[in-house]
C-alpha positions in Angstrom: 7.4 12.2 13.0 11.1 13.8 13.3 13.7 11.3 13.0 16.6 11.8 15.8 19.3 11.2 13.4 20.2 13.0 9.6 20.6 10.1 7.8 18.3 8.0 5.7 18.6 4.8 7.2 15.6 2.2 7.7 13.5 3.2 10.9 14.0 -0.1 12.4 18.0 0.7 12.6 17.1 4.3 14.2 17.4 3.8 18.0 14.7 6.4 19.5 14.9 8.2 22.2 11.6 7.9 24.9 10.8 11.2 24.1 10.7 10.8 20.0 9.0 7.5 20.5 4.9 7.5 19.4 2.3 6.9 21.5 0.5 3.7 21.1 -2.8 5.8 20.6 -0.8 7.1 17.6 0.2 3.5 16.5 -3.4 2.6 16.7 -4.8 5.1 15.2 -2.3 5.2 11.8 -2.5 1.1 11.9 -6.2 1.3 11.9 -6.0 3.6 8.8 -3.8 1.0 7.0 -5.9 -2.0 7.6 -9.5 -1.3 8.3 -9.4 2.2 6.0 -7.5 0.9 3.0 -9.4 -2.6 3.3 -12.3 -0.8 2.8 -10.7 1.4 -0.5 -11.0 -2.3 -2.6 -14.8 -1.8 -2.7 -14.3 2.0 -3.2 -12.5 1.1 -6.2 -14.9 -1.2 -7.5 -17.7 1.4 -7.2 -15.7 4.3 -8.8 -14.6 2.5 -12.2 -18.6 1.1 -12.9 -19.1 4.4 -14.8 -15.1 6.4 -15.0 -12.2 4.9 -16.7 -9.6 3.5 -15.0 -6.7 5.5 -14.8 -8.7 8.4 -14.2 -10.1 7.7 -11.3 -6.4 6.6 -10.4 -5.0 9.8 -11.4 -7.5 12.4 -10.4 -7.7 10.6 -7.0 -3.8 11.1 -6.5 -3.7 14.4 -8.2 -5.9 16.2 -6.1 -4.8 14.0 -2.7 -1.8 15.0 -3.7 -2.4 19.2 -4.1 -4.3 18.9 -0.5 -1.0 17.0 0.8 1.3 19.5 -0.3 -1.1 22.6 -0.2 -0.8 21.4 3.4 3.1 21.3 3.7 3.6 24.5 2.4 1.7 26.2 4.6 4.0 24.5 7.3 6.8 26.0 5.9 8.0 23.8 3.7 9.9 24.4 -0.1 9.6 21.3 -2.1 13.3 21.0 -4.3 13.5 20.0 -8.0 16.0 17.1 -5.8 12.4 15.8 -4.1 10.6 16.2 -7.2 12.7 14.2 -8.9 13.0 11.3 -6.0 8.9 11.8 -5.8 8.3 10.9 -9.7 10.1 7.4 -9.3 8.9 6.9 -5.7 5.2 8.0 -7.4 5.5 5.4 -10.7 6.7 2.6 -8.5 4.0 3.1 -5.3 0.8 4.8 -8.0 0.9 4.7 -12.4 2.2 0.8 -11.8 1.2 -0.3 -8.1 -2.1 1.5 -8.0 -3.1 1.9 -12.2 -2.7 -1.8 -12.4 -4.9 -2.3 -9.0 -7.9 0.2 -10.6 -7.1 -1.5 -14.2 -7.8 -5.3 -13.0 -10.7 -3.9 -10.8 -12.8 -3.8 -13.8 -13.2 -7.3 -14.3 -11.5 -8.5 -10.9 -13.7 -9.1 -7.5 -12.7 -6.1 -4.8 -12.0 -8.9 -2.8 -10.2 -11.1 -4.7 -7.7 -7.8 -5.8 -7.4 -8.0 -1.8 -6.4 -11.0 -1.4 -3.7 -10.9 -4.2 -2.1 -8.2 -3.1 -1.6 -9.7 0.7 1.4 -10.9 -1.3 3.3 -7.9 -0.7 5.3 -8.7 2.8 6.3 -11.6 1.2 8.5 -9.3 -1.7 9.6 -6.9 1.3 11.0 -9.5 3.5 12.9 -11.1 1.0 14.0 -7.5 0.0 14.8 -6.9 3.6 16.7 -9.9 4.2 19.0 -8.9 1.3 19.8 -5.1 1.7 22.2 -3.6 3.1 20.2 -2.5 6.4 17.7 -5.9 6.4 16.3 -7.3 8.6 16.8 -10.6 10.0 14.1 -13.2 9.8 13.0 -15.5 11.8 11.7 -18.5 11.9 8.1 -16.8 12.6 8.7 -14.8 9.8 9.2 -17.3 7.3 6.6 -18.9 8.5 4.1 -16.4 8.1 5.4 -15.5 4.7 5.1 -19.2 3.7 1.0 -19.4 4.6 0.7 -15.8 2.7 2.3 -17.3 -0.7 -0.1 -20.1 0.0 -3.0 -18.4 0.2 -2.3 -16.5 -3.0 -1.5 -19.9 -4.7 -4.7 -20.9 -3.5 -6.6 -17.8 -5.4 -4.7 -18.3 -8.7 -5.1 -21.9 -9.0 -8.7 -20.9 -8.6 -9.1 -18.2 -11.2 -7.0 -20.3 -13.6 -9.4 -23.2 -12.9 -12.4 -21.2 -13.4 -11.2 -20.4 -17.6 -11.9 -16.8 -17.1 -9.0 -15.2 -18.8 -9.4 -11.8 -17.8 -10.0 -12.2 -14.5 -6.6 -14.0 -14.8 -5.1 -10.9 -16.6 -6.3 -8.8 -14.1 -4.8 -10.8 -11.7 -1.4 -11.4 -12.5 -1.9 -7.5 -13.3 -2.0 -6.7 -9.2 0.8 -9.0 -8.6 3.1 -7.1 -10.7 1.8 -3.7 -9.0 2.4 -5.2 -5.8 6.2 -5.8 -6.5 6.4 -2.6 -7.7 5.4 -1.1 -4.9 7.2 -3.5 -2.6 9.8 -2.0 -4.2 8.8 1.7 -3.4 8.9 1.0 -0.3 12.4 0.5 -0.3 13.4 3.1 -2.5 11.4 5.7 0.2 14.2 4.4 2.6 17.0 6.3 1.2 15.9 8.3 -2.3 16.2 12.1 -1.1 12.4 12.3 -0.2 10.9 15.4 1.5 11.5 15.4 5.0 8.3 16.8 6.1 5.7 13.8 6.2 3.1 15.4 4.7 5.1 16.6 1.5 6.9 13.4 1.5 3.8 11.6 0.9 1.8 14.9 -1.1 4.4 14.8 -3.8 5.1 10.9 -5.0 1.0 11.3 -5.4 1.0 13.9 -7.4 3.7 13.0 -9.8 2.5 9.5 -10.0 -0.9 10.9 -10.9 0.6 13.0 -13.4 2.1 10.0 -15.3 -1.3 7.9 -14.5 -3.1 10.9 -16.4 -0.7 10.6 -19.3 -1.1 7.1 -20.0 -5.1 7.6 -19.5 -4.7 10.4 -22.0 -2.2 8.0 -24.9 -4.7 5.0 -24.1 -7.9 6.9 -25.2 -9.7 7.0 -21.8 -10.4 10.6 -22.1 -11.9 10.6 -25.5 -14.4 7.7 -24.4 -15.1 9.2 -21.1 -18.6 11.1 -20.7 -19.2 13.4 -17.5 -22.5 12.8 -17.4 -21.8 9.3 -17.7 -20.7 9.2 -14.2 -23.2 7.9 -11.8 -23.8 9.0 -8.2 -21.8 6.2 -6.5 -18.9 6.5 -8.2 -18.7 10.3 -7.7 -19.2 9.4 -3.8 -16.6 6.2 -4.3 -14.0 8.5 -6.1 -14.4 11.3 -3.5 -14.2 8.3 -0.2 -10.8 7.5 -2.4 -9.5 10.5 -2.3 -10.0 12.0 1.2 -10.0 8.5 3.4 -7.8 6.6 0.9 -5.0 9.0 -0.3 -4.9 11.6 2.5 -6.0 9.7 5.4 -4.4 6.2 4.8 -1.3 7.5 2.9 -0.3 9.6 4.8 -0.5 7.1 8.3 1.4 4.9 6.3 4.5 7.2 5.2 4.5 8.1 8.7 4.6 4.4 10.3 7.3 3.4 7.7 9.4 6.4 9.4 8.7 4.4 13.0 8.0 0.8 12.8 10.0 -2.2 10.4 8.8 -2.0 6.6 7.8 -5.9 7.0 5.1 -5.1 10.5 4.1 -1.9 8.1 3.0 -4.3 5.3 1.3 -6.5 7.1 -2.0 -3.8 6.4 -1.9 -6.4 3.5 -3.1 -9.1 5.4 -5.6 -7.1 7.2 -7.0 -5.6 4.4 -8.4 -8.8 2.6 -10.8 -9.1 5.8 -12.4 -6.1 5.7 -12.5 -6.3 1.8 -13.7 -9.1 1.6 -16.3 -8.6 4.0 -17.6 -5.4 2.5 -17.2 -7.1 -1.0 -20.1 -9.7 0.7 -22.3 -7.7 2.1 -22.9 -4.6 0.0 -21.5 -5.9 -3.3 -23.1 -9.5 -3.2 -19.4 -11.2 -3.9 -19.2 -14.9 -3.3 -17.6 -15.8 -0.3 -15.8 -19.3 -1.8 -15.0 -22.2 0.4 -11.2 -21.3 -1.2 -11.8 -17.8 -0.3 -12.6 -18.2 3.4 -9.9 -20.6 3.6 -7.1 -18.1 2.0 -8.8 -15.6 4.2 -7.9 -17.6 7.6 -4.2 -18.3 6.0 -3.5 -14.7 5.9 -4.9 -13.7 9.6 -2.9 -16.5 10.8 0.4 -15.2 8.3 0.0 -11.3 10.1 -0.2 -13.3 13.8 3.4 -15.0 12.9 5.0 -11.7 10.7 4.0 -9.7 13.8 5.8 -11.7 16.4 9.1 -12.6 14.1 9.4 -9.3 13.2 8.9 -8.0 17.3 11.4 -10.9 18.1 14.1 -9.6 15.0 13.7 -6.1 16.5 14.6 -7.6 19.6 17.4 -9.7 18.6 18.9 -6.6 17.2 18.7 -4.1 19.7 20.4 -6.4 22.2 23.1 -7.1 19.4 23.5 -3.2 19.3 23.8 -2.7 23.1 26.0 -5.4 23.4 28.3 -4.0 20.2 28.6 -0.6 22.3 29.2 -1.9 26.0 
């Protein structure tokens, strides 16, 4: 997980020696965190805020993730800097209070598998993003292609909400979109704010400061006055405590570490797996309806990661020859 060079630059500029280079059992095994694990997290969600608020279940989910992640990196070795802190508190609002409150928010009245779907429009903020910074990447024709079919399928889900009259479910939806730009542009902002470079603390400390600001807005909103302990029923202890160790440690952590190896775009294509496996779980253990608009969204998206996956193998290509040429 060591980078070969000091700077910050995006991992897809970094040219990596053999030796630095993961194995693909350690591609597999991160990837398969950040689509089948985090597809799974949607009906986590749905289970945990039945009987807690929330925002709390946001914030105690980060907060103690968060103390496990960091608990973790410095008994590696590593000193956390007020520097990190303060690149981990913006890194933390953009990625959990607004990317992940809003997602636990809309879950309240929003189908696990629907809030899925919606957010699969992620890769289509981070390409155009990566297309337009100063280290972007290029896209191709697969690329655009596959980001085409993904703002399709999301079309196709709003239309359908809208259609159906039920305003919050609307509200709740447009919610998820604006958390999923915002963490769209996290991810960016990861690239070069001055981030722990331990990948453990690097992804510890954004969770505990986001959760820190998630638990001050649940506090100013009046969650904590309406919330009752022994409210709390026994699947949303077991959903809450799934969120926190497979969700927040597990997943978050594969993820900071792929962004530090693989191109942001192939990274947030977990977007487009996710839906499947939500919307799956969301069918058979939840009893959501699997819509005719659903299923056909559904088949957009695994078409969308096929096409993102190859334009964004055939842009890494592309410039690694332009590189080798550019120094022979």
């Amino acid at each position: 997980m060591t980078k070969t060079v000091v700077s910050r630059a995006p991992a897809s500029d970094l040219r990596l020696r053999p030796a630095d280079r993961p194995s693909r059992m350690a591609l597999f095994l991160a990837f398969f965190a950040i689509y089948v694990v985090w597809g799974s997290t949607y009906l986590a969600i749905r289970y945990a805020v039945e009987s807690i608020p929330p925002l709390v279940v946001a914030g105690v989910r980060h907060s103690l993730a968060g103390l496990v992640l960091l608990g973790w990196a410095y008994a590696r070795g590593h000193r956390p800097t007020l520097r990190e802190w303060r690149a981990s508190l913006v890194l933390g609002a953009l990625y959990f209070a607004i990317g992940h409150g809003s997602l636990h928010w809309a879950e309240t009245v929003v189908p696990s598998g629907l809030a899925s779907l919606l957010i699969a429009s992620e890769p289509i903020w981070i390409a155009g993003m990566a297309a337009v910074v100063s280290h972007g990447e290029r896209l191709t024709g697969k690329t655009v292609a596959g980001l085409l079919l993904g703002i399709v399928s999301v079309a196709l889900l709003i239309g359908g909400v809208t259609a159906s009259g039920h305003r919050a479910v609307l509200i709740g939806s447009l919610a998820i979109l604006v958390g999923t730009l915002s963490w769209s542009i996290g991810v960016f902002y990861s690239r070069s704010a001055s981030l722990p470079r331990d990948p453990v603390a690097r992804a510890g400390m954004p969770e505990i400061m986001g959760a820190a600001v998630l638990l001050l807005v649940a506090g100013l909103t009046g969650e904590f006055s309406h919330f009752q302990l022994t409210d709390v029923t026994a699947r949303s202890a077991w959903a809450l405590l799934y969120l926190i160790t497979f969700g927040s440690i597990v997943a978050f952590t594969a993820y900071t570490w792929l962004l530090d190896h693989v191109s942001p775009t192939l990274v947030s294509t977990h977007t487009y797996a996710n839906p499947i496996i939500a919307v799956l779980l969301g069918w058979l253990w939840a009893g959501e309806i699997i819509s005719f608009r659903v299923l056909e969204a559904g088949l957009l998206t695994l078409f969308a990661v096929f096409l993102i996956s190859r334009g964004t193998r055939q842009s890494a290509q592309l410039k690694s020859e332009i590189e080798e040429s550019e120094v022979a």
